[in-house]
NUGU-355951 format. One record per atom (N, C-alpha, C): x, y, z; atom name; residue number from 1. Coordinates in nm, 3 decimals. Atoms other than C-alpha are relative to their C-alpha. Layout:
REM NUGU-355951
<kenu <X, Y, Z>, 'CA', NUM>,
...
***
This chain:
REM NUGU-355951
<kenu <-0.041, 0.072, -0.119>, 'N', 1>,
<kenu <10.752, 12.141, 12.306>, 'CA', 1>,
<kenu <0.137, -0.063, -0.024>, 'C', 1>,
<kenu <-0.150, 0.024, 0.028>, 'N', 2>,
<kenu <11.096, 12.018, 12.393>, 'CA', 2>,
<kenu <0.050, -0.130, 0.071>, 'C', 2>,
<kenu <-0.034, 0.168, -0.065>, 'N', 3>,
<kenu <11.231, 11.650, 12.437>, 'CA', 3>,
<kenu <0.101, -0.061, -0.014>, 'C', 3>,
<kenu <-0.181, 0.038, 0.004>, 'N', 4>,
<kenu <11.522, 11.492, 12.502>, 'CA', 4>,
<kenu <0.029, -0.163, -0.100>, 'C', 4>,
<kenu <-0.084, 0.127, 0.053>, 'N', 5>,
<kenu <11.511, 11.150, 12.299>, 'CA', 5>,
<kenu <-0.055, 0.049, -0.173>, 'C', 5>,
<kenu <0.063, 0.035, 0.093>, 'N', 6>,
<kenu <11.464, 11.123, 11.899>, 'CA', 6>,
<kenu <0.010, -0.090, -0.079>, 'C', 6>,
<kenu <0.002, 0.104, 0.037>, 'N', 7>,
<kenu <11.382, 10.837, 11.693>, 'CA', 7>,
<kenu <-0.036, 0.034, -0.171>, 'C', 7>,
<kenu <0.016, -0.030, 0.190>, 'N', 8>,
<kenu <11.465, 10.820, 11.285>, 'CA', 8>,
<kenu <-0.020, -0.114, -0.044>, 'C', 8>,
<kenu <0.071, 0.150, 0.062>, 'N', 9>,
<kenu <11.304, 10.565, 11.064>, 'CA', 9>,
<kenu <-0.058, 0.038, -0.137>, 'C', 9>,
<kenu <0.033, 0.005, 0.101>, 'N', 10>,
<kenu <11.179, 10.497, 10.731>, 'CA', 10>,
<kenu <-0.220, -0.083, 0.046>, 'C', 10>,
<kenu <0.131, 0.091, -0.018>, 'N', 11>,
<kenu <10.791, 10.406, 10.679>, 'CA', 11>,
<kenu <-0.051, -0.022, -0.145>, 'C', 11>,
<kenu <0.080, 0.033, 0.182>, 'N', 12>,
<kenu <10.617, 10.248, 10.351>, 'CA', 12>,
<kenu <-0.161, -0.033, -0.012>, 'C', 12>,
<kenu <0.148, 0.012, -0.009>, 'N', 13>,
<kenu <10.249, 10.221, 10.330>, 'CA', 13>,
<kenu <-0.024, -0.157, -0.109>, 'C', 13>,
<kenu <-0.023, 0.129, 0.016>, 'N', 14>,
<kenu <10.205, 9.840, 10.317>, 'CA', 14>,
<kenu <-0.150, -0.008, -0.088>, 'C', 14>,
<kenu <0.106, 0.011, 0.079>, 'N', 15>,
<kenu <9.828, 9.908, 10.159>, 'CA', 15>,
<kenu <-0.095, 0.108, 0.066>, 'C', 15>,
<kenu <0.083, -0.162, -0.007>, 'N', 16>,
<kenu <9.583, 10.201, 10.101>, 'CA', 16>,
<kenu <-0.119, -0.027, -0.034>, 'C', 16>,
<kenu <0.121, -0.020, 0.010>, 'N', 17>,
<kenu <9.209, 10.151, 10.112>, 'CA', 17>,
<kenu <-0.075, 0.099, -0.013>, 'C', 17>,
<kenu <0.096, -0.140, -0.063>, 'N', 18>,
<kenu <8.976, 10.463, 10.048>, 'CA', 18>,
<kenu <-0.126, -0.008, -0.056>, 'C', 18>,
<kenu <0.142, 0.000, 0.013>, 'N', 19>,
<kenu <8.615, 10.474, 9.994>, 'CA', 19>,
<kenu <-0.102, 0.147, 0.004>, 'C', 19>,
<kenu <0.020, -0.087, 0.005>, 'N', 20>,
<kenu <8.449, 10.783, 9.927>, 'CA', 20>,
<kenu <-0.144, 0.004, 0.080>, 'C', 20>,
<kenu <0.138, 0.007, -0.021>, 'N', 21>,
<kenu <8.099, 10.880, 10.150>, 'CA', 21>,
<kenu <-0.063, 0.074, -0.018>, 'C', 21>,
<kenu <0.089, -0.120, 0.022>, 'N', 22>,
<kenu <7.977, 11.193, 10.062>, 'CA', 22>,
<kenu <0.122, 0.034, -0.132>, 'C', 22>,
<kenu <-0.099, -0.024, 0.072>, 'N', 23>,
<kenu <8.070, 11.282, 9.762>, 'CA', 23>,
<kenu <-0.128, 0.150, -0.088>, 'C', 23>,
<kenu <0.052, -0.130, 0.006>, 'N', 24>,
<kenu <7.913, 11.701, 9.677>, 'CA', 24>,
<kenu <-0.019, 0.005, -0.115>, 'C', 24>,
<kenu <0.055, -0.039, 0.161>, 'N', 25>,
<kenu <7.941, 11.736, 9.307>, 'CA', 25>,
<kenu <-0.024, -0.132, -0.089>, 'C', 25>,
<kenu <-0.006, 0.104, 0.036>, 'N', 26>,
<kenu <7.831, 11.375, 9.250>, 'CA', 26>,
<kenu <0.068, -0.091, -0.184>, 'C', 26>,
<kenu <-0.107, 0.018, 0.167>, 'N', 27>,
<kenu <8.063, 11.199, 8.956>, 'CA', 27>,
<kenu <0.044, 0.022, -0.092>, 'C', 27>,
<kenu <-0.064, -0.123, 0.047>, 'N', 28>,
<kenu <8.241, 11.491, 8.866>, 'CA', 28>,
<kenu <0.165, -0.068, 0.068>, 'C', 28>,
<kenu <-0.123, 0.009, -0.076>, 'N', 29>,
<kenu <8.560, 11.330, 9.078>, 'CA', 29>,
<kenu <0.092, -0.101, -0.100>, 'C', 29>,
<kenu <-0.154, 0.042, 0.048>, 'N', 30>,
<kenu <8.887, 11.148, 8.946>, 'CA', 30>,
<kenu <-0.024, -0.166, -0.009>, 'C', 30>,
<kenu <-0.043, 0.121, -0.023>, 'N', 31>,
<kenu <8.899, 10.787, 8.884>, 'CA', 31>,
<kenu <0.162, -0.051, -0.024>, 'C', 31>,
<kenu <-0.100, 0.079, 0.021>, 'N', 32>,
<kenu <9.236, 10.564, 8.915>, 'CA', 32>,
<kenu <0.007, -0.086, 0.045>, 'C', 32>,
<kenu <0.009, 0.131, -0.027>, 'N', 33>,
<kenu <9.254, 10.230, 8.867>, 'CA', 33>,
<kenu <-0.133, -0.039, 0.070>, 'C', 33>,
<kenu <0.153, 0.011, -0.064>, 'N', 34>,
<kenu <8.971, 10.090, 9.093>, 'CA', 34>,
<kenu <-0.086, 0.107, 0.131>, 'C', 34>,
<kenu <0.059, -0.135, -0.116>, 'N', 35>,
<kenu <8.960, 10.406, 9.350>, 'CA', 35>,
<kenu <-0.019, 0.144, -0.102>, 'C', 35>,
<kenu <0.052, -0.086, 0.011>, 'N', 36>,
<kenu <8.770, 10.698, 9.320>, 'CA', 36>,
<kenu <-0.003, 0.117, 0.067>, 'C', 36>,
<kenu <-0.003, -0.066, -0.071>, 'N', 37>,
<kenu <8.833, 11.031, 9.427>, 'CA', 37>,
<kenu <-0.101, 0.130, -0.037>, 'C', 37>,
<kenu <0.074, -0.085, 0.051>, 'N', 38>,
<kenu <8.583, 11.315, 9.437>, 'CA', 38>,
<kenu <0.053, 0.103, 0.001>, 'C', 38>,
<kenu <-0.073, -0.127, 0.017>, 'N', 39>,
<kenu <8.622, 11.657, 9.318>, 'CA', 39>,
<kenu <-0.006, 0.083, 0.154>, 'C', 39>,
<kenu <0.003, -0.094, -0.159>, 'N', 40>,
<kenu <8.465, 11.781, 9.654>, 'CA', 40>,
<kenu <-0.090, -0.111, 0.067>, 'C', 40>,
<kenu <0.121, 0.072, -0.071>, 'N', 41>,
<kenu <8.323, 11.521, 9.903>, 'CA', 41>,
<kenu <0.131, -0.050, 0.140>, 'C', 41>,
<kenu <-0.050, 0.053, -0.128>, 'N', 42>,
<kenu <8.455, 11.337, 10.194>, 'CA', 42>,
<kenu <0.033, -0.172, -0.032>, 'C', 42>,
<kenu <-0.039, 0.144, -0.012>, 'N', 43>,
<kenu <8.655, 10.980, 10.200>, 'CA', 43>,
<kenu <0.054, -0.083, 0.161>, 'C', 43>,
<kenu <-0.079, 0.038, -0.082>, 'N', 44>,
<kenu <8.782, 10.727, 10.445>, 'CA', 44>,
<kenu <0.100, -0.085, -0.032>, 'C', 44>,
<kenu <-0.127, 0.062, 0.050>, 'N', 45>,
<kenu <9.143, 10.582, 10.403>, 'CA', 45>,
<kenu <-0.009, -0.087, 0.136>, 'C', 45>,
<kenu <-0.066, 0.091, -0.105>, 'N', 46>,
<kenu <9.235, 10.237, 10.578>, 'CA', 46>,
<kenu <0.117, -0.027, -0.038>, 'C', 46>,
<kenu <-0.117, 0.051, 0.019>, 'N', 47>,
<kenu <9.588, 10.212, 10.587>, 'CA', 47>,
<kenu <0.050, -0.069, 0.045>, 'C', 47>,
<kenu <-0.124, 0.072, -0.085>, 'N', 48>,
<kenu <9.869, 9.988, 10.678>, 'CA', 48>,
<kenu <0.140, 0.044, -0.035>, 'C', 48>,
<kenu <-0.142, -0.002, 0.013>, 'N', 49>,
<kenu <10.225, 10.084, 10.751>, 'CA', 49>,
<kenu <0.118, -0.062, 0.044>, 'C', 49>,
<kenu <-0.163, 0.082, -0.056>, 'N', 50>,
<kenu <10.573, 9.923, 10.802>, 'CA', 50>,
<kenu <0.095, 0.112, 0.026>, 'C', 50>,
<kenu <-0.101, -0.103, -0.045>, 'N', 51>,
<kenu <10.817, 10.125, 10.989>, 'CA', 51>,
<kenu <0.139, -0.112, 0.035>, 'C', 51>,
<kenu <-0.109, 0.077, -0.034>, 'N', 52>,
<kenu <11.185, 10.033, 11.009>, 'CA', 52>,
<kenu <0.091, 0.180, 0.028>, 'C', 52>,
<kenu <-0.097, -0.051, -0.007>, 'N', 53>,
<kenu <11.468, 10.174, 11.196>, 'CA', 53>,
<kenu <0.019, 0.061, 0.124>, 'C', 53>,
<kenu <0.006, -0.027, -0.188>, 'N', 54>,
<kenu <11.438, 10.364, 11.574>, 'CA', 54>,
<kenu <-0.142, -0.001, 0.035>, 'C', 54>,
<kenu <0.143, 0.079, -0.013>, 'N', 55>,
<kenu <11.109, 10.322, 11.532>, 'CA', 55>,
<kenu <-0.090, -0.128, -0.092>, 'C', 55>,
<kenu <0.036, 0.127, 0.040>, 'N', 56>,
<kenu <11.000, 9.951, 11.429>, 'CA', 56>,
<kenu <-0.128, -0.067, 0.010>, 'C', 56>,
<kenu <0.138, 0.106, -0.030>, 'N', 57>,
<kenu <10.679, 9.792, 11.361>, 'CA', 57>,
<kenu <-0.122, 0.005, -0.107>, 'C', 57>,
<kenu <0.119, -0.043, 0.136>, 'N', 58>,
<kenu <10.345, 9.820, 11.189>, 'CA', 58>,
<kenu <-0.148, 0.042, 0.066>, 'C', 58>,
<kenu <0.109, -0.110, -0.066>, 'N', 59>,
<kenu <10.058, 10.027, 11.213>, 'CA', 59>,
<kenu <-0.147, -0.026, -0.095>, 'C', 59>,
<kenu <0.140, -0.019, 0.121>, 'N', 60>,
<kenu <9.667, 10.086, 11.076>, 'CA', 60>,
<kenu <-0.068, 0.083, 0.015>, 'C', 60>,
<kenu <0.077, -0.154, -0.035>, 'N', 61>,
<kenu <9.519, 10.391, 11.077>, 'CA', 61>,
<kenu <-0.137, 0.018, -0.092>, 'C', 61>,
<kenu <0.108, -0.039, 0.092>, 'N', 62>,
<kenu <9.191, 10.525, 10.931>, 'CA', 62>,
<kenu <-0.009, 0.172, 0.017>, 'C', 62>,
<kenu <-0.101, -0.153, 0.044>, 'N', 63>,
<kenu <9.250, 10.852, 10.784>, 'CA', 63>,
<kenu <-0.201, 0.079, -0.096>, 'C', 63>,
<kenu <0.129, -0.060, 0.078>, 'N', 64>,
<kenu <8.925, 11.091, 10.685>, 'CA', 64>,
<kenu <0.052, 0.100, -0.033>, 'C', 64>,
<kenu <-0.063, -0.140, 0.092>, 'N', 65>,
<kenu <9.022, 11.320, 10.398>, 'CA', 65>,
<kenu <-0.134, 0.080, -0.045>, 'C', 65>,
<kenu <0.117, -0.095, 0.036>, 'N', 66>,
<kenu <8.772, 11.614, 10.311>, 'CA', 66>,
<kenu <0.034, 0.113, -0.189>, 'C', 66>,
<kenu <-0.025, -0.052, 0.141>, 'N', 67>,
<kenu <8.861, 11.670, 9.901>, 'CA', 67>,
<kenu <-0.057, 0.138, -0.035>, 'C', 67>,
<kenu <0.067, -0.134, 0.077>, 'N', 68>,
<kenu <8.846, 12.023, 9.744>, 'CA', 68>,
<kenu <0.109, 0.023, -0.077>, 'C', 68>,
<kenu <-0.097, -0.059, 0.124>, 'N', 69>,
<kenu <8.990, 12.284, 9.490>, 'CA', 69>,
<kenu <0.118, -0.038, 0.045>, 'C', 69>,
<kenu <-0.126, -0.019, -0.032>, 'N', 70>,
<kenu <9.286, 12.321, 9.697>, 'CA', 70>,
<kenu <0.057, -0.087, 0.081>, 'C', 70>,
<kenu <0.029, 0.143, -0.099>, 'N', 71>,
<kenu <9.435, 12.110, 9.988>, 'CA', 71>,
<kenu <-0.034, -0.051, 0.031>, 'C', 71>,
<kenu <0.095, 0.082, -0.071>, 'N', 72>,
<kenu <9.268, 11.874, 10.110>, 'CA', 72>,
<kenu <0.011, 0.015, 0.152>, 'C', 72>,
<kenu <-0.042, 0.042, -0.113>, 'N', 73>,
<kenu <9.209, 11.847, 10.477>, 'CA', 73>,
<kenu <0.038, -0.145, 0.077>, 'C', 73>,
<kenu <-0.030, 0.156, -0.028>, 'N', 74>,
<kenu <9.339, 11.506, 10.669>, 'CA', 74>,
<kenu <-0.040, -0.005, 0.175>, 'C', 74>,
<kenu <-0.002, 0.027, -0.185>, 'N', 75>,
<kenu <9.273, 11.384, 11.070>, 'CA', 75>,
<kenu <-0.012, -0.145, -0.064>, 'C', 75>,
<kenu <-0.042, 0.160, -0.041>, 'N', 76>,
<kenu <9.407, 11.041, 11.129>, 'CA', 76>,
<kenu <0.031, -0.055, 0.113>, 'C', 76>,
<kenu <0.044, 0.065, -0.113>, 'N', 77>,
<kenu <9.412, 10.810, 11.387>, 'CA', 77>,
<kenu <0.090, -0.139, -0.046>, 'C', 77>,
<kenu <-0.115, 0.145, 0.019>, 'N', 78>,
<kenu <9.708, 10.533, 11.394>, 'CA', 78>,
<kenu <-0.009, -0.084, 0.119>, 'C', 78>,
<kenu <-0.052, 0.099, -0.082>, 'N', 79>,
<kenu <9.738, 10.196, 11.600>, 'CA', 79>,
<kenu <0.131, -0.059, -0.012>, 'C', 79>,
<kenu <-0.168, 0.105, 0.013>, 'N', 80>,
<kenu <10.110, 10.093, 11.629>, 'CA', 80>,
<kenu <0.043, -0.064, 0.069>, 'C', 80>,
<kenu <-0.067, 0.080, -0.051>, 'N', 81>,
<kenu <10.255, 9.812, 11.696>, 'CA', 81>,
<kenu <0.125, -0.019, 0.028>, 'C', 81>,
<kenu <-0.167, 0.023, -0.022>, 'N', 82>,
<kenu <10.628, 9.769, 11.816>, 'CA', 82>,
<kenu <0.105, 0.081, 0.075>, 'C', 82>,
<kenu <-0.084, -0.030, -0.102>, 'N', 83>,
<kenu <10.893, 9.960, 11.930>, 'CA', 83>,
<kenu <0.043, 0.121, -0.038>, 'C', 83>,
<kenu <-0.056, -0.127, 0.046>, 'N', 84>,
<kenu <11.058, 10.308, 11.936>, 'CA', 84>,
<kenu <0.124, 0.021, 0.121>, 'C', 84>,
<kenu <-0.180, 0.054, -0.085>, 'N', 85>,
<kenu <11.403, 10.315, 12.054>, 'CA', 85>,
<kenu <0.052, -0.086, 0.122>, 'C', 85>,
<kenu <-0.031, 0.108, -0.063>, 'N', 86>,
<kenu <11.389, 9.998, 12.151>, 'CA', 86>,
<kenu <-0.058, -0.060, 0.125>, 'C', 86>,
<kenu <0.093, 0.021, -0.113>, 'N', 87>,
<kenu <11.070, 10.046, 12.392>, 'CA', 87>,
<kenu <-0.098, -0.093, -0.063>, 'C', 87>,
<kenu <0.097, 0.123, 0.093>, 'N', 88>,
<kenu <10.840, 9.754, 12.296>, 'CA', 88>,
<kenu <-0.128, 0.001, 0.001>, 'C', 88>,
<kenu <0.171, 0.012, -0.050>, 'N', 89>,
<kenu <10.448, 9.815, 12.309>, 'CA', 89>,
<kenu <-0.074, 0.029, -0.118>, 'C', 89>,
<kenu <0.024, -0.036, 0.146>, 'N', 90>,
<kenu <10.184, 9.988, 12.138>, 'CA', 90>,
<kenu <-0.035, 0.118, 0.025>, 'C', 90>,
<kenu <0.087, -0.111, -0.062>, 'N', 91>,
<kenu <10.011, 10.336, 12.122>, 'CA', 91>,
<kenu <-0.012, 0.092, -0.155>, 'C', 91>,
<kenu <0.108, -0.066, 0.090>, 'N', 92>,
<kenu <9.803, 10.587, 11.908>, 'CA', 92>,
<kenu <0.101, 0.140, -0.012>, 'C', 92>,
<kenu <-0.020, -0.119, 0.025>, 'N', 93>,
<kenu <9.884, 10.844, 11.693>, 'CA', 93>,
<kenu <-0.043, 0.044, -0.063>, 'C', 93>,
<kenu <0.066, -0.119, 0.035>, 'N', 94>,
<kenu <9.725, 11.167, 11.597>, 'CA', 94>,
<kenu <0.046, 0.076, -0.114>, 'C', 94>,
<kenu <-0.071, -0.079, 0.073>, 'N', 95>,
<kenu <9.780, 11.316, 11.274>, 'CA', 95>,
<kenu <-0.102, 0.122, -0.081>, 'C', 95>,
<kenu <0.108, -0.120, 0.022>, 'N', 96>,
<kenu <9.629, 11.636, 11.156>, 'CA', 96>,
<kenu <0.135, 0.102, -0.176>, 'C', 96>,
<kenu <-0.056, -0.066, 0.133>, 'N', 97>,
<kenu <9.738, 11.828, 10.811>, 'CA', 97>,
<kenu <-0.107, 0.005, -0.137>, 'C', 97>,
<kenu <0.008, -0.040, 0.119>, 'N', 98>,
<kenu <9.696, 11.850, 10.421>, 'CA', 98>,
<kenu <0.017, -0.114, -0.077>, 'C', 98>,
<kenu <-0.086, 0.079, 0.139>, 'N', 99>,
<kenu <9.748, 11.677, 10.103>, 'CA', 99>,
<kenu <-0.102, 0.042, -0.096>, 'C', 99>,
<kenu <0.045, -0.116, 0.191>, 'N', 100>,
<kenu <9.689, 11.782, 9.754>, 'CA', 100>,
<kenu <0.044, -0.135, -0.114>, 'C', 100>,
<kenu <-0.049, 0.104, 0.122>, 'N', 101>,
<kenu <9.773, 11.542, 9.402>, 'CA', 101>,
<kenu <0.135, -0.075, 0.058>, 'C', 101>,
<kenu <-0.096, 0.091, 0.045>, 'N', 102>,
<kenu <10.124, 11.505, 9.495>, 'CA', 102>,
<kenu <0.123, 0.052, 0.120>, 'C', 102>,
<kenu <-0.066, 0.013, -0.168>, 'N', 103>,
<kenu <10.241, 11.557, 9.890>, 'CA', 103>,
<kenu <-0.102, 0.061, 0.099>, 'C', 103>,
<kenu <0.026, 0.017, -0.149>, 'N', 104>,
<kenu <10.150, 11.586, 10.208>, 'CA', 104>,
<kenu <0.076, 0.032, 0.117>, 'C', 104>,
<kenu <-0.099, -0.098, -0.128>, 'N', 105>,
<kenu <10.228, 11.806, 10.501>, 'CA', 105>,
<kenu <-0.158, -0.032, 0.150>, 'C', 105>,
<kenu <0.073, 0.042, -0.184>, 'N', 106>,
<kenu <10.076, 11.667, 10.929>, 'CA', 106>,
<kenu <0.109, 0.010, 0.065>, 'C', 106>,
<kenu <-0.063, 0.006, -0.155>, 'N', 107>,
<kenu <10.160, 11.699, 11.215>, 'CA', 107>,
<kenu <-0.039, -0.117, 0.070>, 'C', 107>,
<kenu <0.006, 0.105, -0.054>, 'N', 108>,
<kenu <10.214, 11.407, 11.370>, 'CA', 108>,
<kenu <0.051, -0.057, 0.165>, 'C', 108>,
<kenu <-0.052, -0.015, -0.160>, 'N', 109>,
<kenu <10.164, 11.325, 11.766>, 'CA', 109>,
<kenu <0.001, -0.115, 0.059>, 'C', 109>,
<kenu <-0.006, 0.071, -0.081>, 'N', 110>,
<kenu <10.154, 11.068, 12.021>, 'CA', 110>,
<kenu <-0.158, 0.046, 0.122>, 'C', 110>,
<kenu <0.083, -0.053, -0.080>, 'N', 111>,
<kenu <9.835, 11.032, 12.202>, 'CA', 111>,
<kenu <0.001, -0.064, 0.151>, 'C', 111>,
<kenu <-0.024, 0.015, -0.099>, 'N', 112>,
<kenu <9.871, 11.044, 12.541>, 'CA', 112>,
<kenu <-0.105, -0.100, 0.117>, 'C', 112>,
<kenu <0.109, 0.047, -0.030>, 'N', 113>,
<kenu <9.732, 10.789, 12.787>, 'CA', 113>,
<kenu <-0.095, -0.140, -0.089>, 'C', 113>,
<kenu <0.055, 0.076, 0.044>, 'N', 114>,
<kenu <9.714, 10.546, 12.514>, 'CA', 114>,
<kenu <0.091, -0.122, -0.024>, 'C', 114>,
<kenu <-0.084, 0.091, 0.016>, 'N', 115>,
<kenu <10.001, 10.326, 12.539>, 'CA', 115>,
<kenu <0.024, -0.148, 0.084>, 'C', 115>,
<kenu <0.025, 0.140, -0.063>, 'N', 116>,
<kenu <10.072, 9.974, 12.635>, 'CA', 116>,
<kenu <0.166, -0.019, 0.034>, 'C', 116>,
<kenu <-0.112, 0.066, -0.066>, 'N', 117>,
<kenu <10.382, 9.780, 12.791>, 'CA', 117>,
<kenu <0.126, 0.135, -0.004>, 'C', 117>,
<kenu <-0.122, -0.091, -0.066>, 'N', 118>,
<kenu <10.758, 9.981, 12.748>, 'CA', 118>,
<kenu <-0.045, 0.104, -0.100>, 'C', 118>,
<kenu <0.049, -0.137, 0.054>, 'N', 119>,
<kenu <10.539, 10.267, 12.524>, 'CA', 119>,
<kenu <-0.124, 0.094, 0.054>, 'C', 119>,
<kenu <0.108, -0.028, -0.042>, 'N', 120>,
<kenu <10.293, 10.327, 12.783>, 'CA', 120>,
<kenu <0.012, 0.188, 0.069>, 'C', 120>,
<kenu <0.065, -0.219, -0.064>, 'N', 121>,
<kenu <10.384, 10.705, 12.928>, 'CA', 121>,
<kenu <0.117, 0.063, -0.157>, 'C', 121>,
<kenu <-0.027, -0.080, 0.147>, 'N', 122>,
<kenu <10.521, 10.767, 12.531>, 'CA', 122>,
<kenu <-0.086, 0.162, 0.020>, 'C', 122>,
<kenu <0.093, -0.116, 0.067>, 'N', 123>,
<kenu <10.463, 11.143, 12.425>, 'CA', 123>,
<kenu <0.128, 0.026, -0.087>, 'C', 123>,
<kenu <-0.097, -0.010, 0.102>, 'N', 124>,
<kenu <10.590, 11.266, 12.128>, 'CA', 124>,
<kenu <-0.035, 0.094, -0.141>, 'C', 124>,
<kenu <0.100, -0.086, 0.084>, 'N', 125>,
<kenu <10.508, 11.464, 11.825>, 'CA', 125>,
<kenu <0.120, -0.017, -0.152>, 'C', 125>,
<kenu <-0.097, -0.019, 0.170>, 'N', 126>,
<kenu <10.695, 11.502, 11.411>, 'CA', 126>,
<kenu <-0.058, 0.080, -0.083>, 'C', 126>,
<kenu <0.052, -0.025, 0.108>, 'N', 127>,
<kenu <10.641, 11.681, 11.151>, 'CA', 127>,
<kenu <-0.002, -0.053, -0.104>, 'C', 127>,
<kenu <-0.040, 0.130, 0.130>, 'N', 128>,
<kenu <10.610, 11.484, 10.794>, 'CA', 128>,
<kenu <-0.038, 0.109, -0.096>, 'C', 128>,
<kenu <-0.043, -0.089, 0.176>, 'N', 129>,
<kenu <10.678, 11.645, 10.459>, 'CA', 129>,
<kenu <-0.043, -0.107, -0.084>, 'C', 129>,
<kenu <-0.046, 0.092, 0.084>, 'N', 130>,
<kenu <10.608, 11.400, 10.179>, 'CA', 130>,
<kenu <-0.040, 0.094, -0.138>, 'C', 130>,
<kenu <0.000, -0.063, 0.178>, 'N', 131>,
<kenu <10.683, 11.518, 9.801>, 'CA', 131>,
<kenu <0.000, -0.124, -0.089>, 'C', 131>,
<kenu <-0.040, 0.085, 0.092>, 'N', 132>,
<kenu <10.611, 11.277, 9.580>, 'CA', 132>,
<kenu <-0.035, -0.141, 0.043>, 'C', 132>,
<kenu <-0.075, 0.153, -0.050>, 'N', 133>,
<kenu <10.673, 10.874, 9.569>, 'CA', 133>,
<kenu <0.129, 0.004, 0.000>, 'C', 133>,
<kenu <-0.166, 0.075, 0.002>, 'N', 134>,
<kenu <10.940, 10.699, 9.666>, 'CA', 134>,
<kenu <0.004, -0.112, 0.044>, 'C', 134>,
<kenu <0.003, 0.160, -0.007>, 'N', 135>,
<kenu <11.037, 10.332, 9.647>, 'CA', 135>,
<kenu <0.043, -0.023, 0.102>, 'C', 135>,
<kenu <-0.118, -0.018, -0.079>, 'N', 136>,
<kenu <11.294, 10.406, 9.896>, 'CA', 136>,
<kenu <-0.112, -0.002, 0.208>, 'C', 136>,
<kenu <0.049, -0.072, -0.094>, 'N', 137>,
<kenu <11.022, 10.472, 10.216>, 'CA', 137>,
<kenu <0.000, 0.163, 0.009>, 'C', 137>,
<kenu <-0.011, -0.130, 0.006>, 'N', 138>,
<kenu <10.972, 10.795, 10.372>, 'CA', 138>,
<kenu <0.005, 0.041, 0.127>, 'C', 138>,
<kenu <-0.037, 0.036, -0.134>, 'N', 139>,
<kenu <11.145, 10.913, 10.665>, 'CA', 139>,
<kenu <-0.082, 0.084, 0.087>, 'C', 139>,
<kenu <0.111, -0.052, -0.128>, 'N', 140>,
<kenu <10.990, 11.029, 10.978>, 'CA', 140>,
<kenu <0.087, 0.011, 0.114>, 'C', 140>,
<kenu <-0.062, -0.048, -0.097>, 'N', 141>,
<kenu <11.182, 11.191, 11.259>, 'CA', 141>,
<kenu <-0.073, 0.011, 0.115>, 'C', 141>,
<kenu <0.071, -0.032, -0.136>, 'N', 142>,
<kenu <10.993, 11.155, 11.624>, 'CA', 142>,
<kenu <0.078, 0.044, 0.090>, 'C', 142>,
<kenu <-0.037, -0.077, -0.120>, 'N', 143>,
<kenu <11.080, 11.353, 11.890>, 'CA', 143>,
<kenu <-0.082, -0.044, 0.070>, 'C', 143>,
<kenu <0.056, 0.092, -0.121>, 'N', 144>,
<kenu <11.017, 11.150, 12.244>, 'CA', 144>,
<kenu <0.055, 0.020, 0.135>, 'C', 144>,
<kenu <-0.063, 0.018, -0.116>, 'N', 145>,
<kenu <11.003, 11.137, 12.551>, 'CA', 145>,
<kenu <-0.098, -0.115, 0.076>, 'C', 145>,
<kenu <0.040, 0.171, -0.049>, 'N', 146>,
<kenu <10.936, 10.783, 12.793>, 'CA', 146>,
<kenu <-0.036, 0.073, 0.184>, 'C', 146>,
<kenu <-0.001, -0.010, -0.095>, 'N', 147>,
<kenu <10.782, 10.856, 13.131>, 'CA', 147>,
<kenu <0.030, -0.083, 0.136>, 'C', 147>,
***
């Protein structure tokens, strides 16, 4: 799909909760530090993020990852707060993809119908790459449009 505004920004994951509920080859999976990941089972991630830059604000999503050999699968579900080029509200976003040890590839949308004050007829969609950490954030390119 094709849209005429886009909004660039940095985001940092302000804190990462995950909790594992099914977990298939029971405590066969990965520990670090006080989280636990299984070799093959199912988790839920509560996150929080800080976004700075055309899109501003902070978000919390709960993120259900489905662990195996190979990629993992991801569907997430974001509440954001603030603004995107300088429209001020809030609204939901949809993210659907992968991740493995050490990045992460979604598609990331705008759900329609879910927005509040100057983000209420938001649609929008990104793709996100992440390789790695970085201290630095990690940027995020939205493509938008304001009805």
């Amino acid at each position: 799909m094709s849209y005429s505004h886009t909004a660039t920004c940095k985001f940092d994951v302000a804190s990462w909760k995950e909790q594992p509920y099914v977990d298939i080859d029971e405590g066969e999976g990965t520990t670090v530090g006080d989280m636990y990941y299984p070799k093959r089972g199912l988790t839920l991630a509560e996150v929080e993020y800080r976004y700075r830059g055309e899109v501003e604000g902070s978000s919390n999503q709960r993120c259900l990852i489905a662990y195996k050999a190979d990629a993992a699968p991801v569907l997430s579900l974001e509440y954001f707060t603030g603004s995107v080029g300088g429209n001020e509200g809030t609204c939901v976003f949809l993210q659907t993809g992968t991740q493995d040890a050490g990045s992460v590839r979604t598609r990331f949308e705008v759900v329609p119908g879910m927005g509040t004050g100057g983000l209420e007829g938001l649609r929008g969609e990104a793709e996100l790459v992440i390789a790695g950490h970085s201290d630095d954030g990690y940027e995020l390119v939205l493509s938008y449009d304001l009805d």
